[in-house]
Structures are given as C-alpha cells and as structure tokens.
DOMI-212848 format. One record per residue (C-alpha): residue number from 1; residue in one letter; x, y, z. Coordinates in nm, 3 decimals. Layout:
BEGIN
{rec NUM "A" {X Y Z}}
...
END
This chain:
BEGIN
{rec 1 "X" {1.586 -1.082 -1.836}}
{rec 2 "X" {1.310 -1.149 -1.622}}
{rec 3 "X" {1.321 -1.434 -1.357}}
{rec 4 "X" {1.002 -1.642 -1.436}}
{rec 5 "X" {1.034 -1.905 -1.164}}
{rec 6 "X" {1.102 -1.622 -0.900}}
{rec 7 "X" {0.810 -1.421 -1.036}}
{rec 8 "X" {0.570 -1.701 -1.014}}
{rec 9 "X" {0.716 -1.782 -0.680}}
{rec 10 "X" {0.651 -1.411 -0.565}}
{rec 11 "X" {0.340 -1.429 -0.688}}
{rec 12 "X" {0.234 -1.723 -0.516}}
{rec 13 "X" {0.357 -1.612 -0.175}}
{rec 14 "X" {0.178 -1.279 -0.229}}
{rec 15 "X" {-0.136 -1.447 -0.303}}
{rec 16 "X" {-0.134 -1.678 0.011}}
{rec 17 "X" {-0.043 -1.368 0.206}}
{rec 18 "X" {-0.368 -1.208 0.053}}
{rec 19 "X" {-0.573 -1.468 0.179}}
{rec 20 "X" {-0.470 -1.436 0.523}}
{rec 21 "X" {-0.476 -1.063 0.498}}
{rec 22 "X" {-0.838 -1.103 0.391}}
{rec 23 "X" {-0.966 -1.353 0.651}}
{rec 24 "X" {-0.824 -1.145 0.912}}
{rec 25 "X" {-1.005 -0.821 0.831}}
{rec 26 "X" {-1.336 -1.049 0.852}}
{rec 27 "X" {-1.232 -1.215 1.183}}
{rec 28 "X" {-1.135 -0.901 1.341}}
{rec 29 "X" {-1.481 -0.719 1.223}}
{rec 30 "X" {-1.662 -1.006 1.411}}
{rec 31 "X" {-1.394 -1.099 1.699}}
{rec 32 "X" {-1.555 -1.103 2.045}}
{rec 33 "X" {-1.428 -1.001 2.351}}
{rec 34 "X" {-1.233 -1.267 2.507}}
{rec 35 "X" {-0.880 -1.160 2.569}}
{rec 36 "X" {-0.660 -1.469 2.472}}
{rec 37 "X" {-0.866 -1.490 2.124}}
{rec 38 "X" {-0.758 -1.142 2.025}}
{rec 39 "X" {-0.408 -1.182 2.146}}
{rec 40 "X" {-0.398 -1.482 1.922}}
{rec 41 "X" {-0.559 -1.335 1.650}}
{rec 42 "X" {-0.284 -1.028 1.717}}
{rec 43 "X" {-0.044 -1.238 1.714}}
{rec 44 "X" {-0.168 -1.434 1.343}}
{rec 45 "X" {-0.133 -1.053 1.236}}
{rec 46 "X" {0.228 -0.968 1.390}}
{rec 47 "X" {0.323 -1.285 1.180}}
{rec 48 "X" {0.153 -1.094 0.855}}
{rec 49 "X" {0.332 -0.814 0.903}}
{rec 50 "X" {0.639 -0.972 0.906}}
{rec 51 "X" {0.599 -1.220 0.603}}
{rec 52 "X" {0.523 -0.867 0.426}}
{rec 53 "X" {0.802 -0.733 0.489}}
{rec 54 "X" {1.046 -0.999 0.443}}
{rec 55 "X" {0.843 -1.070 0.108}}
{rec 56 "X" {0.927 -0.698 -0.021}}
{rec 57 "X" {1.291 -0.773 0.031}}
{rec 58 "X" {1.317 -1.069 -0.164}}
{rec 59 "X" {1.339 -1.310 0.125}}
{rec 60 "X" {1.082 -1.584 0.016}}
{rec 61 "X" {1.169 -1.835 0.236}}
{rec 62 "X" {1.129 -1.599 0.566}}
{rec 63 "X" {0.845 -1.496 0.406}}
{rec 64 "X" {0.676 -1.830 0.343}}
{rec 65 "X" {0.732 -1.943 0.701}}
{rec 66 "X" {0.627 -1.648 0.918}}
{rec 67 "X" {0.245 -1.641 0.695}}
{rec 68 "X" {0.281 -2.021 0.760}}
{rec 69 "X" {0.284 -1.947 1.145}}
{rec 70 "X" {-0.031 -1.645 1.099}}
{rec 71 "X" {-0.265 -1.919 0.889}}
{rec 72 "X" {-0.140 -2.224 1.151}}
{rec 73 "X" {-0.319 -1.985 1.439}}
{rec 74 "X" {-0.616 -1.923 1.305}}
{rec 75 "X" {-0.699 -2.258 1.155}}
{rec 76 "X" {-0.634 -2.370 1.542}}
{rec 77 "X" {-0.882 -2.163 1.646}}
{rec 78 "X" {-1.126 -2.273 1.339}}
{rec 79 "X" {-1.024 -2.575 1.448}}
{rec 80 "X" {-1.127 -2.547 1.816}}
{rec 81 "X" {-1.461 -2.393 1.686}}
{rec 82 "X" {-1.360 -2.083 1.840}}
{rec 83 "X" {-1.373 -1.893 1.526}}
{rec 84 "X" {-1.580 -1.964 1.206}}
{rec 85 "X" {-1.448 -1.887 0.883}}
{rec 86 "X" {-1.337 -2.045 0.534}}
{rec 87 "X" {-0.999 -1.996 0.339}}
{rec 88 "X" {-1.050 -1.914 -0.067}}
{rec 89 "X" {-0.902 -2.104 -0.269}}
{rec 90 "X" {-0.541 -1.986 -0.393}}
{rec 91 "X" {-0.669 -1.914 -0.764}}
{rec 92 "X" {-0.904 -1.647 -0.684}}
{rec 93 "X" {-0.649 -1.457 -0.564}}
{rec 94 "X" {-0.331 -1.515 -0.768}}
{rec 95 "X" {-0.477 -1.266 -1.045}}
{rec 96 "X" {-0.476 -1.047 -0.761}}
{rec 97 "X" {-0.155 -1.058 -0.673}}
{rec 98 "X" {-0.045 -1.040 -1.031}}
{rec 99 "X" {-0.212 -0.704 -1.066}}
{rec 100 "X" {0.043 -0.408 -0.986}}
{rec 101 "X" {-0.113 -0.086 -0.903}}
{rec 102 "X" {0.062 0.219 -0.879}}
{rec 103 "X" {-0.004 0.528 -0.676}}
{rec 104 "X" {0.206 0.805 -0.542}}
{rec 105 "X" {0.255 1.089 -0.352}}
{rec 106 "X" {0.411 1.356 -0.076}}
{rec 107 "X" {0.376 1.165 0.223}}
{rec 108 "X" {0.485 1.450 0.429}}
{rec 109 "X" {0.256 1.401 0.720}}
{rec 110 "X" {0.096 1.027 0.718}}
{rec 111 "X" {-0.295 1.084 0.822}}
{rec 112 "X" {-0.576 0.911 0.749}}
{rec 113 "X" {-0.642 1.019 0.414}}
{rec 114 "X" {-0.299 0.824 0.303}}
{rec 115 "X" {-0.421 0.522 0.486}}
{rec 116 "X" {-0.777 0.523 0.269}}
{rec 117 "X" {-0.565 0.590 -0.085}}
{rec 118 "X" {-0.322 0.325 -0.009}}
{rec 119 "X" {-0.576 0.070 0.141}}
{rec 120 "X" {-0.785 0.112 -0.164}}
{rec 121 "X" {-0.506 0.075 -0.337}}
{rec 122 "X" {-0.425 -0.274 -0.193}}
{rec 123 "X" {-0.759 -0.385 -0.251}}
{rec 124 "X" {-0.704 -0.391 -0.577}}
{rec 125 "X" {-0.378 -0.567 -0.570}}
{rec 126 "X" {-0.006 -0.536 -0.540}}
{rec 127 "X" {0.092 -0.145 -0.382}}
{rec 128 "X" {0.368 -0.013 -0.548}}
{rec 129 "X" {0.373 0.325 -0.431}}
{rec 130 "X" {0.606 0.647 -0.565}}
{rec 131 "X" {0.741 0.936 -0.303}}
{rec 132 "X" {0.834 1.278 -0.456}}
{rec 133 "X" {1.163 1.403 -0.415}}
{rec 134 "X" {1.247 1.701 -0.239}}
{rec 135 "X" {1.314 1.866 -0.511}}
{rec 136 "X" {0.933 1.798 -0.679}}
{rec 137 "X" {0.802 1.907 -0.365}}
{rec 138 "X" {0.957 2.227 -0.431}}
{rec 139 "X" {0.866 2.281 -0.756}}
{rec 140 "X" {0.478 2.198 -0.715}}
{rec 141 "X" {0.412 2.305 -0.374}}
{rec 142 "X" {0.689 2.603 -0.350}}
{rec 143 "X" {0.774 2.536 -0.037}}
{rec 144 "X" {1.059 2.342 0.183}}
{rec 145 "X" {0.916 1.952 0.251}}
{rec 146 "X" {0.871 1.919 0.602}}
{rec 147 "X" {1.043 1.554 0.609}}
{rec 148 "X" {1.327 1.497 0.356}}
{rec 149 "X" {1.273 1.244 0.077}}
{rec 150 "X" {1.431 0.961 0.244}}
{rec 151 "X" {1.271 0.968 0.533}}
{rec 152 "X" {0.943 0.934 0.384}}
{rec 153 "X" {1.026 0.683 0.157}}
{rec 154 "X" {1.128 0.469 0.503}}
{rec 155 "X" {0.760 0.568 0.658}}
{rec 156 "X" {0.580 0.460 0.367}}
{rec 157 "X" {0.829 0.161 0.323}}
{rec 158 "X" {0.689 0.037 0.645}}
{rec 159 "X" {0.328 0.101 0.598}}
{rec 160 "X" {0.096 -0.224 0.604}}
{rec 161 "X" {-0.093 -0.146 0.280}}
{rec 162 "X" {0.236 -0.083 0.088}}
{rec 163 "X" {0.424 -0.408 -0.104}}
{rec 164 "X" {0.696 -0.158 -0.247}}
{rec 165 "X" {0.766 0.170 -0.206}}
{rec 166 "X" {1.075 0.360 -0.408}}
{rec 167 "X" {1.170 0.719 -0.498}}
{rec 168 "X" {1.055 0.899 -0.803}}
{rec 169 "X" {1.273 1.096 -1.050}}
{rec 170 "X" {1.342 1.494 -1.057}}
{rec 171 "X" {1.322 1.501 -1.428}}
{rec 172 "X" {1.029 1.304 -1.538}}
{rec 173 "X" {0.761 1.178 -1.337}}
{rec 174 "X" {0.647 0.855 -1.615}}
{rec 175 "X" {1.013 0.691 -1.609}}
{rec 176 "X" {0.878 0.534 -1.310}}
{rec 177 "X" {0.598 0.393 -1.498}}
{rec 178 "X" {0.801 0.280 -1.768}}
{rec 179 "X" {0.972 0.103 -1.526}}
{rec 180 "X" {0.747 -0.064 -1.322}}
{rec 181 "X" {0.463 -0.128 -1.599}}
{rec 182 "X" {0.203 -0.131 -1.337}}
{rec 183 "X" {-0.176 -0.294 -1.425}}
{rec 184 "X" {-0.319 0.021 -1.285}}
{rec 185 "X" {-0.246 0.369 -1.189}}
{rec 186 "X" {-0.485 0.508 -0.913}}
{rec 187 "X" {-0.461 0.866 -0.870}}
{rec 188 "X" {-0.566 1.024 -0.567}}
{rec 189 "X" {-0.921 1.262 -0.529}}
{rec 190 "X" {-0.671 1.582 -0.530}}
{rec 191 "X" {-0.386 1.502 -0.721}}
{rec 192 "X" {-0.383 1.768 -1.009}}
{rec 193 "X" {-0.286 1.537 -1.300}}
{rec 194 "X" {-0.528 1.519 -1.586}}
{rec 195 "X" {-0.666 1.135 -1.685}}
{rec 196 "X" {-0.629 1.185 -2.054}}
{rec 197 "X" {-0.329 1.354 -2.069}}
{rec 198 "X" {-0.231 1.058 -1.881}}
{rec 199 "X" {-0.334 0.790 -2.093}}
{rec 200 "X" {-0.221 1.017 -2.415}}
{rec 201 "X" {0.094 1.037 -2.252}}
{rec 202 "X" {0.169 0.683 -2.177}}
{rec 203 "X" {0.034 0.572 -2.561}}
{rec 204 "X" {0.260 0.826 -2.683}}
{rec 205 "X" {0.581 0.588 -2.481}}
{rec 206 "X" {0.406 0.282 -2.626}}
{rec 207 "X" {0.243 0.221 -2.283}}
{rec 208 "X" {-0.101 0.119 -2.349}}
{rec 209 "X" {-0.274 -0.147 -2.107}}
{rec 210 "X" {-0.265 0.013 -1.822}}
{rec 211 "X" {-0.586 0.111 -1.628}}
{rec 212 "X" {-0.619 0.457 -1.482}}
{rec 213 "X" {-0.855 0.531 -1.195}}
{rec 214 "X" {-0.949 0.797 -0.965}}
{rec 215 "X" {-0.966 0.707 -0.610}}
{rec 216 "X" {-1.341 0.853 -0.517}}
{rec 217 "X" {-1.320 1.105 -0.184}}
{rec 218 "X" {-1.478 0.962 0.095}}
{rec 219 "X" {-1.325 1.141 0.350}}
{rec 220 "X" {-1.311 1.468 0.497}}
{rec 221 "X" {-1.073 1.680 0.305}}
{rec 222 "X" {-1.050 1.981 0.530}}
{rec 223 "X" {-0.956 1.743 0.849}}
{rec 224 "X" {-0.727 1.500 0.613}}
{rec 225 "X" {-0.456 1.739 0.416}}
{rec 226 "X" {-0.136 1.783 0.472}}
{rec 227 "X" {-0.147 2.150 0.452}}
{rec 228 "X" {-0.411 2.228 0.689}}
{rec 229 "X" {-0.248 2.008 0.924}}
{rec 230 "X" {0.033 2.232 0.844}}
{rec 231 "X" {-0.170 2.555 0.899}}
{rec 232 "X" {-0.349 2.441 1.191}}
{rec 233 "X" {-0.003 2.320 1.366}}
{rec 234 "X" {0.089 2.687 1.286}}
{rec 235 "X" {-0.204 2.868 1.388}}
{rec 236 "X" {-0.232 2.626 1.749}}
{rec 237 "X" {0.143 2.696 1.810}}
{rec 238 "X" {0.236 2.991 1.682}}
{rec 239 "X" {0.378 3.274 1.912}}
{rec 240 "X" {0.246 3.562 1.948}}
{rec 241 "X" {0.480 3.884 1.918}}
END
C-alpha cells in the first residue's frame, strides 16, 4: 500500500528543492564577478546537492534542512540587494514534482550528450532513470560493456539531474515501467525503440497515460557517442605492431 502522507511529503520537499534549483540556474547565468558572491552562491548549490541526495534516500528531514540552508543564502544576499531575484510560489511547481519521467540508458562513458538527455529530462520533472545490465549490453551492442552494471548505476546515481536511478531487468525491458508508472517516458535522439510499438505495448499491459517523447538532437552526435569515443580512444592509443 502506498504511503500517502510520505508521498505528499516527498513531493513537497522535491518541489521546494525545484525552486531553488531553478533560481540558481538564473542567478548563476547573471552572477558577476565578485569572488565572495560566487563562493556563496557555490556554496547555496553544495547545500542542493546534498538535500538531493539525502532526498533520494528517503531521508526527509536531512533533506529539508540542508535546501533550508541553500534558500537561507541566497535570500541573504536578495536581502542585502546583492542579488535580484523572486521565489515562485510552491504550487507552480508541485505538479512538477509530481510528474515522473523516465529515461534510460548505457551510461558507459558519461559525456555531454548524457548530461543534455538527463537535464531535459529534469526539466520536465522527477528523473527516474534505468541502466542496462551487462548482459543487455551484450545482447544489443555485441560487445563486452566497458564499466560493469554496477558501477554505472553508482555514476548515474550521483549525477545532479538524476532523482533515482536503479537497474533494469535481463528479461524484459517494460517491467520497469510497470513498476515505476512514470508520467512520461523520454527516449533519447538514437535509441532504436519504435514510439508506437511503445505505446501499443504498454496499452497491451493496461498501461495507458503515460506520455512518450523523443528528446530532439541538439548536439553533435559524432563528438557525443559512446562508441566513437570508444574508437577514437582506440585509434589515439593504439600500438602499432
């Protein structure tokens, strides 16, 4: 049975953490150059960080405190007239953090491209992102992974962008869905996995509201892959016989 009071509690925290989250990307585009303003702006986001990640383990009250500390820092400097900004109000963004979007992936080698998918991603609300096992990797790429499973699951657990991040299955790649019951599913520019299959797929398992999107390629493909990274480590370093 599902914990309402600790959902709407979650929710709530993740919704004030938005807010900061937000401000801060519009106070660093605009942040002069004095030094003690960015180290306490720095600082407001070291605080971020960490109500993140105490907030994906289930420690609320950690959580609560430490973006406490980030919002207490910046409204000083509002305060002080140092900085000039405005807080939204908590409702526009608790539908936000009610929204669960789910994306997935390799992760083998964590480049920019992973960064755009998985900051778009968060954008649109709660990250809940899947990393292939080994043994998928082997199956769809035919090839060894370069990092094992867990270790990439650890990387990605740690990236900013990411609220949750947890292992897919060998045997079928929707259980996770099932699962999780995400608002939206945003597939990446080159992932090969066809929209309507998708959504005939998840209909077919009774899942029906769930939005599918395609993340739109912005970046540069050749410079941001995996496997040229790959090939050009090999071709840089290879020795010649």
């Amino acid at each position: 049975m599902i914990n309402i009071e600790r959902l709407d509690l979650e929710t709530r925290i993740c919704s004030y953490i938005m807010n900061v989250e937000q401000t801060l990307e519009k106070i660093k585009a605009s942040l002069d150059s004095d030094p003690k303003v960015r180290e306490i702006v720095e600082i407001a986001e070291a605080y971020l960080k960490d109500s993140k990640h105490y907030l994906s383990r289930g420690d609320y009250f950690t959580a609560l405190s430490t973006i406490t500390y980030a919002e207490g820092l910046l409204d000083a400097l509002r305060f002080l007239n140092i900085l000039s900004f405005e807080w939204k109000r908590p409702s526009e963004l608790v539908q936000r953090a009610r929204t669960k979007v789910l994306t997935a992936g390799t992760f083998e080698i964590i480049h920019p491209g992973h960064l755009h998918y998985l900051r778009s991603a968060w954008r649109l609300g709660r990250v809940i992102t899947v990393v292939s096992r080994d043994s998928t990797v082997r199956r769809i790429k035919r090839r060894d992974p370069i990092v094992d499973e867990n270790s990439r699951l650890e990387v990605v657990s740690s990236i900013y962008y990411v609220h949750k991040a947890r292992l897919g299955y060998e045997d079928d790649m929707l259980r996770v869905v099932e699962e999780e019951r995400p608002d939206i599913i945003l597939l990446g520019p080159d992932q090969p996995i066809d929209e309507e299959w998708l959504r005939r797929e998840l209909k077919r398992r009774g899942i029906e509201n769930v939005e599918i999107l395609r993340l739109r390629e912005d970046l540069q493909k050749n410079v941001y892959s995996t496997s040229n990274i790959i090939r050009r480590i090999i071709d840089k370093y290879s020795i010649q016989r």
